[in-house]
mmCIF entry with sequence, helices, sheets and N, C-alpha, C, O atoms, coordinates in Angstrom:
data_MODEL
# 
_entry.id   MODEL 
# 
_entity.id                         1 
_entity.type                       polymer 
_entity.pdbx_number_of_molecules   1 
# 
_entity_poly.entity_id                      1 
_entity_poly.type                           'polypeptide(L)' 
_entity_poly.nstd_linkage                   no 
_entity_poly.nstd_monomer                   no 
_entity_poly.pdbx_seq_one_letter_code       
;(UNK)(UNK)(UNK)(UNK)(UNK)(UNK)(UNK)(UNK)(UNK)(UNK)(UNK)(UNK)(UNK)(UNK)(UNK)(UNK)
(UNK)(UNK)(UNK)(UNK)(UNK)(UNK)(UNK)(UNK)(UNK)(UNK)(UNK)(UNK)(UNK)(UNK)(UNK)(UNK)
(UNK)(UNK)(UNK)(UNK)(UNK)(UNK)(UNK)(UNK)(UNK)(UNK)(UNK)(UNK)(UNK)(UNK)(UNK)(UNK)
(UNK)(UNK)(UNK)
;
_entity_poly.pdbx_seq_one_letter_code_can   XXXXXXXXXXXXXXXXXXXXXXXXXXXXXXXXXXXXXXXXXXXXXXXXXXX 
_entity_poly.pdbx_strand_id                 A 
# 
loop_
_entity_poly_seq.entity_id 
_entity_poly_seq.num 
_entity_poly_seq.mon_id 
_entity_poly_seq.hetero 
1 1  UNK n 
1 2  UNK n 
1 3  UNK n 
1 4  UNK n 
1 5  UNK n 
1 6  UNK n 
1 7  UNK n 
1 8  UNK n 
1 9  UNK n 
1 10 UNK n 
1 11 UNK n 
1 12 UNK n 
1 13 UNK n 
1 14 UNK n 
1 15 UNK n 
1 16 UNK n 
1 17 UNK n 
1 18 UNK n 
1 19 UNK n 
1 20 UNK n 
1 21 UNK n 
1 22 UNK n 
1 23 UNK n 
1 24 UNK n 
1 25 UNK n 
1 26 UNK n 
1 27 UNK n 
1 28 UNK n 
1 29 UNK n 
1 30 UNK n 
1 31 UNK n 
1 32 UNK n 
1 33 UNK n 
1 34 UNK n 
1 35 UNK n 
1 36 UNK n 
1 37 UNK n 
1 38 UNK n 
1 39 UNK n 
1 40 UNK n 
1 41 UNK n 
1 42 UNK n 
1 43 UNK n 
1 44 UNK n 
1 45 UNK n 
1 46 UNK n 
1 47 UNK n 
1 48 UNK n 
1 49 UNK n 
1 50 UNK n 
1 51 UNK n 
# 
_struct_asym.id          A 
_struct_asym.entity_id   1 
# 
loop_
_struct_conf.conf_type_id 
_struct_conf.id 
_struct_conf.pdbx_PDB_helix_id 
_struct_conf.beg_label_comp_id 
_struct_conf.beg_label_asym_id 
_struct_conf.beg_label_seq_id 
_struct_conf.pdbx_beg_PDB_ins_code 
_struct_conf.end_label_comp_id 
_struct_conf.end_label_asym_id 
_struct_conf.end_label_seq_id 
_struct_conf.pdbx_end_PDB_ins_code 
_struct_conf.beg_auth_comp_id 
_struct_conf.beg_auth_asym_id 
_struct_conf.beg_auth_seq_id 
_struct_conf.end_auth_comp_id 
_struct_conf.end_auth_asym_id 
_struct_conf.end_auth_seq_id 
_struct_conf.pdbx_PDB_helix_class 
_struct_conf.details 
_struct_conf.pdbx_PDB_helix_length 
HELX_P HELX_P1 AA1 UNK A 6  ? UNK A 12 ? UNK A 6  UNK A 12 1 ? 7 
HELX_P HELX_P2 AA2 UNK A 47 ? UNK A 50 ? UNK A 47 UNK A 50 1 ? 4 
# 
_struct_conf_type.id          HELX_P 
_struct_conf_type.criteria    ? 
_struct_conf_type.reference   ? 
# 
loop_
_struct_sheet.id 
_struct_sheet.type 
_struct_sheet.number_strands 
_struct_sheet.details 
AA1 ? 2 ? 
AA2 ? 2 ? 
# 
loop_
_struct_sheet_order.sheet_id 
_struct_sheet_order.range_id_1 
_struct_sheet_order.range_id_2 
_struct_sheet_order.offset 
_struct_sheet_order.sense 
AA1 1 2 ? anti-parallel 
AA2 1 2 ? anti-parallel 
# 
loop_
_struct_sheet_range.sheet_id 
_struct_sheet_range.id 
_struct_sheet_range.beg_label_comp_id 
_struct_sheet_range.beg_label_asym_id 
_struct_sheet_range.beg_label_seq_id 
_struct_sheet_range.pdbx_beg_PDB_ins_code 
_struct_sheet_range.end_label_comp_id 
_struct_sheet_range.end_label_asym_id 
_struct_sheet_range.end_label_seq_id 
_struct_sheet_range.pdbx_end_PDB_ins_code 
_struct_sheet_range.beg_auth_comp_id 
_struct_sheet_range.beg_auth_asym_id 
_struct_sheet_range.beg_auth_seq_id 
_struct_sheet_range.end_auth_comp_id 
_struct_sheet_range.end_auth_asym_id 
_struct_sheet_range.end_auth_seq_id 
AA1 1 UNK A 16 ? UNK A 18 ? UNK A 16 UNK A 18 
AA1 2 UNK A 21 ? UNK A 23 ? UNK A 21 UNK A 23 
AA2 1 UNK A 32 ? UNK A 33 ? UNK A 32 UNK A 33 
AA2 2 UNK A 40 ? UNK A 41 ? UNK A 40 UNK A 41 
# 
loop_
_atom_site.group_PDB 
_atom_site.id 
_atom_site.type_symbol 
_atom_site.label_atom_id 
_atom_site.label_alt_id 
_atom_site.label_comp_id 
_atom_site.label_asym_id 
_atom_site.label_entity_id 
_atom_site.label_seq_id 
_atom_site.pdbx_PDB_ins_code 
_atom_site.Cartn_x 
_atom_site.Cartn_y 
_atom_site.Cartn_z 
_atom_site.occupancy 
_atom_site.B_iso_or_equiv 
_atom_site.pdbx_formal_charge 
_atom_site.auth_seq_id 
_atom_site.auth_comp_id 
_atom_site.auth_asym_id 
_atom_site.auth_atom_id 
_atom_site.pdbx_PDB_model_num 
ATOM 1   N N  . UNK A 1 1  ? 60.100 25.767 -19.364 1.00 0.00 ? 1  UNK A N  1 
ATOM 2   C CA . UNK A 1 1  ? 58.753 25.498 -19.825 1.00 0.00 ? 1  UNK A CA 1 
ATOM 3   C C  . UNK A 1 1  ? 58.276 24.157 -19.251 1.00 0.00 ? 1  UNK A C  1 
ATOM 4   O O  . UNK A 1 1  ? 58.985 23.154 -19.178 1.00 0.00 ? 1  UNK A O  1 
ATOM 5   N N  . UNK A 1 2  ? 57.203 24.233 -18.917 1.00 0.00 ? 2  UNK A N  1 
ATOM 6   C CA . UNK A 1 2  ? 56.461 22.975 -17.814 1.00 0.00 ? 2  UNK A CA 1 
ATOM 7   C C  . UNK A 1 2  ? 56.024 21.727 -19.495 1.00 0.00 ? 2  UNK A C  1 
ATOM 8   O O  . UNK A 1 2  ? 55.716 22.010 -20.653 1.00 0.00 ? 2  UNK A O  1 
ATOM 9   N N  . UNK A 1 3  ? 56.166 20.781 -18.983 1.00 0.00 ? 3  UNK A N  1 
ATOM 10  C CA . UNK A 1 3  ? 56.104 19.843 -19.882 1.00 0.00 ? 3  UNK A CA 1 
ATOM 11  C C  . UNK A 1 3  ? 54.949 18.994 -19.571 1.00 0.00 ? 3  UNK A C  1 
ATOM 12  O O  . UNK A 1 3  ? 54.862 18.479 -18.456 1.00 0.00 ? 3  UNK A O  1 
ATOM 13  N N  . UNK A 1 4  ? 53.874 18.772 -20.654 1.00 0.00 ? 4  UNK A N  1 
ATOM 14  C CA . UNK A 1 4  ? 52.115 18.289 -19.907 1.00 0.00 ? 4  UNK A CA 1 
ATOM 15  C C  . UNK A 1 4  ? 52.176 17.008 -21.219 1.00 0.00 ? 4  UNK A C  1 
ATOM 16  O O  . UNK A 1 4  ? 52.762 16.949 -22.300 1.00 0.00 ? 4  UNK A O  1 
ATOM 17  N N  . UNK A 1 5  ? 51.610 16.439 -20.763 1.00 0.00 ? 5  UNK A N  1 
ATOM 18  C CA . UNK A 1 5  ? 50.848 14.686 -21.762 1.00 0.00 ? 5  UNK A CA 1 
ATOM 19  C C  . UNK A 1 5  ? 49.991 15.758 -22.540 1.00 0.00 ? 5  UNK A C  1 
ATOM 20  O O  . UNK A 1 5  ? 49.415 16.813 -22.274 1.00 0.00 ? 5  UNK A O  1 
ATOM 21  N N  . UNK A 1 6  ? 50.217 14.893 -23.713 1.00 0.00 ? 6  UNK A N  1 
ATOM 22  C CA . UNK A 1 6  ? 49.067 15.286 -24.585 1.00 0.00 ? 6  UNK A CA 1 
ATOM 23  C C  . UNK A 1 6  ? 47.793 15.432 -24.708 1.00 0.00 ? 6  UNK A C  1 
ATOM 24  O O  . UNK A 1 6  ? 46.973 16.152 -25.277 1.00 0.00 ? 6  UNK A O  1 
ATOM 25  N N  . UNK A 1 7  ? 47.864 14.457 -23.943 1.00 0.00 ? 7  UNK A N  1 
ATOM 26  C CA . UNK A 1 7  ? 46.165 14.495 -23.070 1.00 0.00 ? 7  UNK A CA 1 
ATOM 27  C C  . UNK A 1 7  ? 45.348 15.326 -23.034 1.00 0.00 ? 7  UNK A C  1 
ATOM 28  O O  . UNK A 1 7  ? 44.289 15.653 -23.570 1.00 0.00 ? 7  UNK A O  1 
ATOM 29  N N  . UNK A 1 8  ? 46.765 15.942 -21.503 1.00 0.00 ? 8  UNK A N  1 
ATOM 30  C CA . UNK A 1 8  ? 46.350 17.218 -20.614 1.00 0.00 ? 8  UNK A CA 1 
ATOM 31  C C  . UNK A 1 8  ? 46.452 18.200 -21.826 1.00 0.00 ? 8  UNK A C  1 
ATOM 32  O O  . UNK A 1 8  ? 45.458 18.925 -21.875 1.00 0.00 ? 8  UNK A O  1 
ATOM 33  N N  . UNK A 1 9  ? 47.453 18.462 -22.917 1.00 0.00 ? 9  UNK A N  1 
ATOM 34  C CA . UNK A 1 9  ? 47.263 19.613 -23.682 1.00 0.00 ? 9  UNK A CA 1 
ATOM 35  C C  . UNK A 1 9  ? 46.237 19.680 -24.519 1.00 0.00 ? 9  UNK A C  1 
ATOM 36  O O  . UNK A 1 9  ? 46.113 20.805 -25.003 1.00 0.00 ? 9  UNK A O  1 
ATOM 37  N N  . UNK A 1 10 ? 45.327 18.775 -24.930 1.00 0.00 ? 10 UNK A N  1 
ATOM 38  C CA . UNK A 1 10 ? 44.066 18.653 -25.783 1.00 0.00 ? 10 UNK A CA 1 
ATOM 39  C C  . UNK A 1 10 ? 42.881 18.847 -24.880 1.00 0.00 ? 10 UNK A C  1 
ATOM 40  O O  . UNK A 1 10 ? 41.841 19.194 -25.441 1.00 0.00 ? 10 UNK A O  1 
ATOM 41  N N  . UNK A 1 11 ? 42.865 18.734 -23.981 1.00 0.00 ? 11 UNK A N  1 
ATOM 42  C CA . UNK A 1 11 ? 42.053 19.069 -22.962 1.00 0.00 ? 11 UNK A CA 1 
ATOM 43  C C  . UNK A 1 11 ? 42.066 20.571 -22.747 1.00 0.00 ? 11 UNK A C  1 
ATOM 44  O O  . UNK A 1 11 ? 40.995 21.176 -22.708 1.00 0.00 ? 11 UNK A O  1 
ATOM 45  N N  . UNK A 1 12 ? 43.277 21.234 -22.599 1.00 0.00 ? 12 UNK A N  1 
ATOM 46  C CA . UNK A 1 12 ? 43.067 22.800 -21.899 1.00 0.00 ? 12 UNK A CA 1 
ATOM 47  C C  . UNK A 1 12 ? 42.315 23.080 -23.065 1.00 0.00 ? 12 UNK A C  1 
ATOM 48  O O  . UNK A 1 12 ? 41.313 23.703 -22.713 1.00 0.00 ? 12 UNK A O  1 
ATOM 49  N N  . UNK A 1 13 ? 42.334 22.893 -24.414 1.00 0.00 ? 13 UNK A N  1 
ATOM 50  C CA . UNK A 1 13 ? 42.170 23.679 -25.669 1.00 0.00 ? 13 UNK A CA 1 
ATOM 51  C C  . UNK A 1 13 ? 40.453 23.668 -25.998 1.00 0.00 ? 13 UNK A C  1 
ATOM 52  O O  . UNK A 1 13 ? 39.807 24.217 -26.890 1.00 0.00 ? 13 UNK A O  1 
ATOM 53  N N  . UNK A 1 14 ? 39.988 22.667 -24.701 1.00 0.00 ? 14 UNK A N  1 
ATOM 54  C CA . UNK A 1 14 ? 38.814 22.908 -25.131 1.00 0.00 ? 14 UNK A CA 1 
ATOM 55  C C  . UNK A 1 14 ? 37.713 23.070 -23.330 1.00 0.00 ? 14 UNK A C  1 
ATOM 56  O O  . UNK A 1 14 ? 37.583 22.221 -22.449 1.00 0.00 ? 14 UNK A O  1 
ATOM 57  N N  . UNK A 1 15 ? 37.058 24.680 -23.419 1.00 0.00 ? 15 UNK A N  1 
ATOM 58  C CA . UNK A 1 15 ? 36.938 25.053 -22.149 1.00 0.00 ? 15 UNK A CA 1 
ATOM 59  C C  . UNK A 1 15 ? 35.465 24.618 -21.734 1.00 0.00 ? 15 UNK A C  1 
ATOM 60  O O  . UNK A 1 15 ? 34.589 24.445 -22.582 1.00 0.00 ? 15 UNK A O  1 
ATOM 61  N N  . UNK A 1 16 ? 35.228 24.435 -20.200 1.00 0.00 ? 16 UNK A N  1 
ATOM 62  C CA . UNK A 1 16 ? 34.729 23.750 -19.951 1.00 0.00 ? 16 UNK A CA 1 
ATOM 63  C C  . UNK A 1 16 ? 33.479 25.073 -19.304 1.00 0.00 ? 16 UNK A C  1 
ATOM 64  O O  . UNK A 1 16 ? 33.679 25.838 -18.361 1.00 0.00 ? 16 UNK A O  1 
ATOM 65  N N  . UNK A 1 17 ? 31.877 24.958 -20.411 1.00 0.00 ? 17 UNK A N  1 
ATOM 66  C CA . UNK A 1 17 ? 31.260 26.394 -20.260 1.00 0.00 ? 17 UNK A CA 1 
ATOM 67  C C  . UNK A 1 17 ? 30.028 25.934 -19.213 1.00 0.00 ? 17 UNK A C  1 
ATOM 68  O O  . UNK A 1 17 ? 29.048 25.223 -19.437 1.00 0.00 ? 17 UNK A O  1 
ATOM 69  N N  . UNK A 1 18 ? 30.503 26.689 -17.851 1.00 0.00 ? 18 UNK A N  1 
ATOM 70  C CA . UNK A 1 18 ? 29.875 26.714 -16.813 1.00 0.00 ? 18 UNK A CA 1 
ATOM 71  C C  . UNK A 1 18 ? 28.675 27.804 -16.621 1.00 0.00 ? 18 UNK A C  1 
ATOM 72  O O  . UNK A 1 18 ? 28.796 28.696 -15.782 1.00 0.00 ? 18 UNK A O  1 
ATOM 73  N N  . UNK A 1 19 ? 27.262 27.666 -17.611 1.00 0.00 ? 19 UNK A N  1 
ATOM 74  C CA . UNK A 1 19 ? 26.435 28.977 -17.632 1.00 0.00 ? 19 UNK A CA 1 
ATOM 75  C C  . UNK A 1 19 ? 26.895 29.594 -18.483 1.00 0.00 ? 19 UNK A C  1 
ATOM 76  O O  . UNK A 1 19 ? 26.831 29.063 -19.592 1.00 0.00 ? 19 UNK A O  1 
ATOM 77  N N  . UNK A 1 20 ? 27.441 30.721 -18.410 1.00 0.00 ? 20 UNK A N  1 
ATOM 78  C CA . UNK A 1 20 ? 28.421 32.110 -19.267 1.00 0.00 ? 20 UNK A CA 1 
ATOM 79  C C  . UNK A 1 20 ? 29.674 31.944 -18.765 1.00 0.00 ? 20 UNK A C  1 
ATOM 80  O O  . UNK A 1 20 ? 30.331 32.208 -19.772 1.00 0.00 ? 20 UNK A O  1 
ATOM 81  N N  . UNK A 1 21 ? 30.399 31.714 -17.990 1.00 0.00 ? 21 UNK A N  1 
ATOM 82  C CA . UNK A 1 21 ? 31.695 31.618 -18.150 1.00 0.00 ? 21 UNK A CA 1 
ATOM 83  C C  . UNK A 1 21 ? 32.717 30.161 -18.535 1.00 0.00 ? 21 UNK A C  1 
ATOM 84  O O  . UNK A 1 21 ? 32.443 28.982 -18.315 1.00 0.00 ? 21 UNK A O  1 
ATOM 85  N N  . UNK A 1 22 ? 33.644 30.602 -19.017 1.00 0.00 ? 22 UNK A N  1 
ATOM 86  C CA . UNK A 1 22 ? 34.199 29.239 -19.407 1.00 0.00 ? 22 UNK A CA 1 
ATOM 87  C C  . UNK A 1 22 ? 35.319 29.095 -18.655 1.00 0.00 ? 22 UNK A C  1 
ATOM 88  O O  . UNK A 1 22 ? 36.174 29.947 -18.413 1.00 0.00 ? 22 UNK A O  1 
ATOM 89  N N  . UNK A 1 23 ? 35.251 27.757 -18.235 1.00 0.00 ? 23 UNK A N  1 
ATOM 90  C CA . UNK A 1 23 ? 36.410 27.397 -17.295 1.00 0.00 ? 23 UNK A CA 1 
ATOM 91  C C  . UNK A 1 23 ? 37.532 26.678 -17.788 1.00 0.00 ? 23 UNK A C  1 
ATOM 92  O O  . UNK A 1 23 ? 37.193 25.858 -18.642 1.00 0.00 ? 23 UNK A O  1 
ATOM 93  N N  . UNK A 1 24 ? 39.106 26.706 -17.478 1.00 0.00 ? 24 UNK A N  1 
ATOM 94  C CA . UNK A 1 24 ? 40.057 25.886 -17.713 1.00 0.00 ? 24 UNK A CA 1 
ATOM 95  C C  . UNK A 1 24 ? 39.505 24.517 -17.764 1.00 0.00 ? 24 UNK A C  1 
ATOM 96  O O  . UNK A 1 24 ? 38.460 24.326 -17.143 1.00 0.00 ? 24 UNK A O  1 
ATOM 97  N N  . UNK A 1 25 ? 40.037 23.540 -18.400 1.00 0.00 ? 25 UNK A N  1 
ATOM 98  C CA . UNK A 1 25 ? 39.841 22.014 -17.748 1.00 0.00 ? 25 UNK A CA 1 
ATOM 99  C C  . UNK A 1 25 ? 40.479 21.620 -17.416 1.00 0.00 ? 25 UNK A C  1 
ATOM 100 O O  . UNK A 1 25 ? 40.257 20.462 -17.062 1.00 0.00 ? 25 UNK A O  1 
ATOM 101 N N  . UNK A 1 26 ? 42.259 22.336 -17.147 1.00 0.00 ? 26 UNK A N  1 
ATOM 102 C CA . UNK A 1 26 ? 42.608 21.844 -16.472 1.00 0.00 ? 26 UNK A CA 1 
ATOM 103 C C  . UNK A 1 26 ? 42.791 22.318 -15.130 1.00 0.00 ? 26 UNK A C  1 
ATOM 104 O O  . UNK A 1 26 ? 42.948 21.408 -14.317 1.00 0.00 ? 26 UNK A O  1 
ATOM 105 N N  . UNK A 1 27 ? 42.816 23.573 -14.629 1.00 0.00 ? 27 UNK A N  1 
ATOM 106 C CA . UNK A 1 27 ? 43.086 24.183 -13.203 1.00 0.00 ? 27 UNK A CA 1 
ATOM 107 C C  . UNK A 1 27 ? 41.630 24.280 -12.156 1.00 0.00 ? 27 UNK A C  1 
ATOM 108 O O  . UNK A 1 27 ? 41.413 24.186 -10.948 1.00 0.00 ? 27 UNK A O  1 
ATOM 109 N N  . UNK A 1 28 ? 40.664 24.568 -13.633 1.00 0.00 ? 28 UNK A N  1 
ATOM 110 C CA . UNK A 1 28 ? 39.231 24.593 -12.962 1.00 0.00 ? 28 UNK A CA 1 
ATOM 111 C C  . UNK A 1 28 ? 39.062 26.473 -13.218 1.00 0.00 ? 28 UNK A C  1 
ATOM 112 O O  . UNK A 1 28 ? 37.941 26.961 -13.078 1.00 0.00 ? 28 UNK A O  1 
ATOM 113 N N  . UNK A 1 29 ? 40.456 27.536 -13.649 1.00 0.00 ? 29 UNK A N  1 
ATOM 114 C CA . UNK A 1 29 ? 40.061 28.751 -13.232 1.00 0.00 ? 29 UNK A CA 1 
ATOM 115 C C  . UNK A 1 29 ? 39.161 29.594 -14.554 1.00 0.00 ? 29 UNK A C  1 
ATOM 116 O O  . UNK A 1 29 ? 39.269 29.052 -15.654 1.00 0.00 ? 29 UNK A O  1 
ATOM 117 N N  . UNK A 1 30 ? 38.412 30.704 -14.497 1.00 0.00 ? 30 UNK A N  1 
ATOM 118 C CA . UNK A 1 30 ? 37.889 31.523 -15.202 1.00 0.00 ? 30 UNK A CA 1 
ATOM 119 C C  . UNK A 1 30 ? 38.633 32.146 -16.244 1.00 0.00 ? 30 UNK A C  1 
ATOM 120 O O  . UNK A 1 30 ? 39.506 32.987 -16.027 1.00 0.00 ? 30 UNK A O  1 
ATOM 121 N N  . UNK A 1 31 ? 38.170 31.592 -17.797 1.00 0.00 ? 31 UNK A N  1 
ATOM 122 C CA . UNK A 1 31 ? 39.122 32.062 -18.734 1.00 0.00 ? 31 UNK A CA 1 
ATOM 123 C C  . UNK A 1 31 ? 39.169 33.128 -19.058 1.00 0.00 ? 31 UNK A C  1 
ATOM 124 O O  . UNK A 1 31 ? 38.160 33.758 -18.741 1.00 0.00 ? 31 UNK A O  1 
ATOM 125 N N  . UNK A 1 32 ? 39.941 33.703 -19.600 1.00 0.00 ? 32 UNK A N  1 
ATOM 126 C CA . UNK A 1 32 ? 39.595 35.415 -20.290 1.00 0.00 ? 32 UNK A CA 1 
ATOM 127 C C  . UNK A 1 32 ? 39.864 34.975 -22.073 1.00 0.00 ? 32 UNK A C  1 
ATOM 128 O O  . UNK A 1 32 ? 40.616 34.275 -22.751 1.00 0.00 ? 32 UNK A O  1 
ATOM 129 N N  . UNK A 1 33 ? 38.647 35.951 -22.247 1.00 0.00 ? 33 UNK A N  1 
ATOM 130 C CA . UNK A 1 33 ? 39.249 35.717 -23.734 1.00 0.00 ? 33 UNK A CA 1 
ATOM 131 C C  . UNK A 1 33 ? 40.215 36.958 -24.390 1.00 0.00 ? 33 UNK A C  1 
ATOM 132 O O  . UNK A 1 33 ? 40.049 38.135 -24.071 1.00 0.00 ? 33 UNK A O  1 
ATOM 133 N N  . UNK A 1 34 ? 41.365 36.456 -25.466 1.00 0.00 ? 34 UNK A N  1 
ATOM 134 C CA . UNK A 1 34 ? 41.953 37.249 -26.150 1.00 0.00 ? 34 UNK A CA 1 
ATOM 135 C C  . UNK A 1 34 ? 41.234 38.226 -26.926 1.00 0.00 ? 34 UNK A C  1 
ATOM 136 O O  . UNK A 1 34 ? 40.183 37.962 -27.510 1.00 0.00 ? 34 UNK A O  1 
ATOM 137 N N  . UNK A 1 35 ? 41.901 39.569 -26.937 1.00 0.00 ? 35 UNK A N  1 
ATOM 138 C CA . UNK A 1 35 ? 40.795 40.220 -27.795 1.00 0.00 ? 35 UNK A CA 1 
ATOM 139 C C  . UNK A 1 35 ? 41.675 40.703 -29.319 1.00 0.00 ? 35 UNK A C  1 
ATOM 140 O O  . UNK A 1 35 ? 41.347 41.515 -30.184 1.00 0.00 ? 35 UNK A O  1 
ATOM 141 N N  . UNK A 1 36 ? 42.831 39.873 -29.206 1.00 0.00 ? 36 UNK A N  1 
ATOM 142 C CA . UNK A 1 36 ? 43.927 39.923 -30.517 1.00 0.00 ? 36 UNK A CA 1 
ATOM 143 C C  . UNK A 1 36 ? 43.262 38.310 -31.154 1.00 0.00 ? 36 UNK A C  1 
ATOM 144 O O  . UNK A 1 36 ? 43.059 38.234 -32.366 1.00 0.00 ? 36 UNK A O  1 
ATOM 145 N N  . UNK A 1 37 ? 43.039 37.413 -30.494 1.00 0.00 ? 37 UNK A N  1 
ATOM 146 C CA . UNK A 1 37 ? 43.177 35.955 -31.370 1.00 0.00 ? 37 UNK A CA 1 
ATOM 147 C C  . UNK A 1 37 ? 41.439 35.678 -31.159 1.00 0.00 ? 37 UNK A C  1 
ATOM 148 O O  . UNK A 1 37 ? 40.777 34.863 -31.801 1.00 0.00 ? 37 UNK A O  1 
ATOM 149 N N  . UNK A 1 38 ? 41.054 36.376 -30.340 1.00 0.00 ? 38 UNK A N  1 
ATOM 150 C CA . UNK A 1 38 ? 39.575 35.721 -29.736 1.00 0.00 ? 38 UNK A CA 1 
ATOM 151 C C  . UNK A 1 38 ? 39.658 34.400 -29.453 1.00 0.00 ? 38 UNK A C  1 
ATOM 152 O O  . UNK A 1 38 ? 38.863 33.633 -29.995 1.00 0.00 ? 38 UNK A O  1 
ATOM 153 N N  . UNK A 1 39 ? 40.622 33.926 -28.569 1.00 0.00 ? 39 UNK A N  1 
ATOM 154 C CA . UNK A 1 39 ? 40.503 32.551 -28.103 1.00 0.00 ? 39 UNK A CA 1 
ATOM 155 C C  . UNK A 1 39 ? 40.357 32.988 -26.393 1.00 0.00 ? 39 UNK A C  1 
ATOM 156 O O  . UNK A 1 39 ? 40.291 34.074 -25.817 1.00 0.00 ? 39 UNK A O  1 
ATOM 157 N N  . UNK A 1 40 ? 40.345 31.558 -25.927 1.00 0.00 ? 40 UNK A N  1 
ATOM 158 C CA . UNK A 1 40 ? 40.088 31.653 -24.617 1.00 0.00 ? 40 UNK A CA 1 
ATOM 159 C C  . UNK A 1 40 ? 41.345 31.385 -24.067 1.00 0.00 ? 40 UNK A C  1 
ATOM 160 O O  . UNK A 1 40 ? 41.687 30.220 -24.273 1.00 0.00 ? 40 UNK A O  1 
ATOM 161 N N  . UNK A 1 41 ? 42.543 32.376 -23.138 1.00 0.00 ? 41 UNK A N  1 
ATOM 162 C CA . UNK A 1 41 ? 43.026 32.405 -22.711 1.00 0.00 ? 41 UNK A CA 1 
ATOM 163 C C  . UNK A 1 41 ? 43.167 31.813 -20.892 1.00 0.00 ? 41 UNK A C  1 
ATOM 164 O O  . UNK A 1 41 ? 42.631 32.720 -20.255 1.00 0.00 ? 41 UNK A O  1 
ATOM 165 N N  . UNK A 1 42 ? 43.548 30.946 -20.093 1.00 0.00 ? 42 UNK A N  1 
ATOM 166 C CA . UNK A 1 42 ? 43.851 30.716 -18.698 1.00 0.00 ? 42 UNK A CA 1 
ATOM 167 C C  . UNK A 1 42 ? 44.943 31.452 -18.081 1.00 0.00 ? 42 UNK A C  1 
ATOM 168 O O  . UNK A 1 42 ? 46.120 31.396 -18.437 1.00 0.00 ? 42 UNK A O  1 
ATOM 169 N N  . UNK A 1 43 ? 44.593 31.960 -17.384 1.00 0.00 ? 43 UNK A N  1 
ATOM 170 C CA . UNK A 1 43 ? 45.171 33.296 -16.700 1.00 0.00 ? 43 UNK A CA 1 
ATOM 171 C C  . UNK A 1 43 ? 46.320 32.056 -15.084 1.00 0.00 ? 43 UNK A C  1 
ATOM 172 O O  . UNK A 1 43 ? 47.102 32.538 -14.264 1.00 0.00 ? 43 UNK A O  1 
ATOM 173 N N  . UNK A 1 44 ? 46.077 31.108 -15.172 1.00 0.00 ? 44 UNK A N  1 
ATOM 174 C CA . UNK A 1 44 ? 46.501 29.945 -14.464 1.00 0.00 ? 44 UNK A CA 1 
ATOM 175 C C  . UNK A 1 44 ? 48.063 29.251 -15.528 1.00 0.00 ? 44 UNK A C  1 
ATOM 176 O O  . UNK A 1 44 ? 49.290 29.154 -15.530 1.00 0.00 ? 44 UNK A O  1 
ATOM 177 N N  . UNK A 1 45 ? 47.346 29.070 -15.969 1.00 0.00 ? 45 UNK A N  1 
ATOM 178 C CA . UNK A 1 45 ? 48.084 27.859 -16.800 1.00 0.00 ? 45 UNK A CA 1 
ATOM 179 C C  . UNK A 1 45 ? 48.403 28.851 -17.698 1.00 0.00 ? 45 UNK A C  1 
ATOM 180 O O  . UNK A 1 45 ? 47.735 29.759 -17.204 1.00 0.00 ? 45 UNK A O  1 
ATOM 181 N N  . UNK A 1 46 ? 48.781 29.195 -18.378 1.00 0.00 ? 46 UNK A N  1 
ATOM 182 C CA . UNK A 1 46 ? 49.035 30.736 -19.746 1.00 0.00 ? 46 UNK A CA 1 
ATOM 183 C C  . UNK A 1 46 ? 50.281 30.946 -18.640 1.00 0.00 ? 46 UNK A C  1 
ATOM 184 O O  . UNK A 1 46 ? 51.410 30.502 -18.851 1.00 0.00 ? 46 UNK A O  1 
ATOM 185 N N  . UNK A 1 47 ? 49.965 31.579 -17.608 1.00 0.00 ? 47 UNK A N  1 
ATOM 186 C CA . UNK A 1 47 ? 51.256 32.129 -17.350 1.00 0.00 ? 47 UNK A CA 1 
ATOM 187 C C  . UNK A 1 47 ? 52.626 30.989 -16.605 1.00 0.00 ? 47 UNK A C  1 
ATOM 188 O O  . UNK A 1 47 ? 53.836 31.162 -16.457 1.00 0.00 ? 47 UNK A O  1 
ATOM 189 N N  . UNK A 1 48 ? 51.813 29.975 -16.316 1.00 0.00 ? 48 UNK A N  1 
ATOM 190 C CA . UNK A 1 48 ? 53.143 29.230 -15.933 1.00 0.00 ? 48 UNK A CA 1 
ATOM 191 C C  . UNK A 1 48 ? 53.926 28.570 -16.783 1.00 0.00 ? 48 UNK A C  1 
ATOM 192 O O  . UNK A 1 48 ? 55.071 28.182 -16.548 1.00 0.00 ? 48 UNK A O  1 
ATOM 193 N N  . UNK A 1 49 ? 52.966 28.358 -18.352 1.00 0.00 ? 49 UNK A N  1 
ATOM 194 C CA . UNK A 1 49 ? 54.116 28.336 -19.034 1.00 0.00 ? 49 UNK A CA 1 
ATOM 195 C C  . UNK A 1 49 ? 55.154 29.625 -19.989 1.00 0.00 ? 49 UNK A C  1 
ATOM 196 O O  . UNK A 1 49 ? 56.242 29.465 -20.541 1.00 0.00 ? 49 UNK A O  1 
ATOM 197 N N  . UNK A 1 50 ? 54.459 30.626 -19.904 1.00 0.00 ? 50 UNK A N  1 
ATOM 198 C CA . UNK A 1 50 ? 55.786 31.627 -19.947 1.00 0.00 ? 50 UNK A CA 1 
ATOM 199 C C  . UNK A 1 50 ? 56.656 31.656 -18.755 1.00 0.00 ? 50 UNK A C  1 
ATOM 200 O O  . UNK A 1 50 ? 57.587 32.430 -18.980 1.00 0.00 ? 50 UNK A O  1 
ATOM 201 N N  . UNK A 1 51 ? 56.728 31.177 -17.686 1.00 0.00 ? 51 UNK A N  1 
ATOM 202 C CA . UNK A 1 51 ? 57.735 31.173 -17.277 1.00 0.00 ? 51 UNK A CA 1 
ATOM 203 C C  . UNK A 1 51 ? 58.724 30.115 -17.441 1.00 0.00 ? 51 UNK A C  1 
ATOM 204 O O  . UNK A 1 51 ? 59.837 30.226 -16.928 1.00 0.00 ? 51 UNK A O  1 
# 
């Protein structure tokens, strides 16, 4: 599991809304939202830390 400053983790949690879509703040990529939690998921960052 990738290890981030707190910073950086208070930051992803809040997305950055470009028009209608909302962007990571931290990678810059197009979020998807969950349709179990309705949050905004990063399809970037989400998966590198499951690995």
């Amino acid at each position: 599991m990738r290890r981030v400053p707190t910073e950086e983790d208070i930051q992803k949690d809040q997305p950055v809304k470009k028009g209608e879509t909302a962007l990571c703040a931290v990678c810059g990529a197009e979020l998807e939202m969950d349709q179990e939690s309705h949050e905004y998921l990063c399809p970037v960052c989400d998966s590198e830390e499951t690995e």
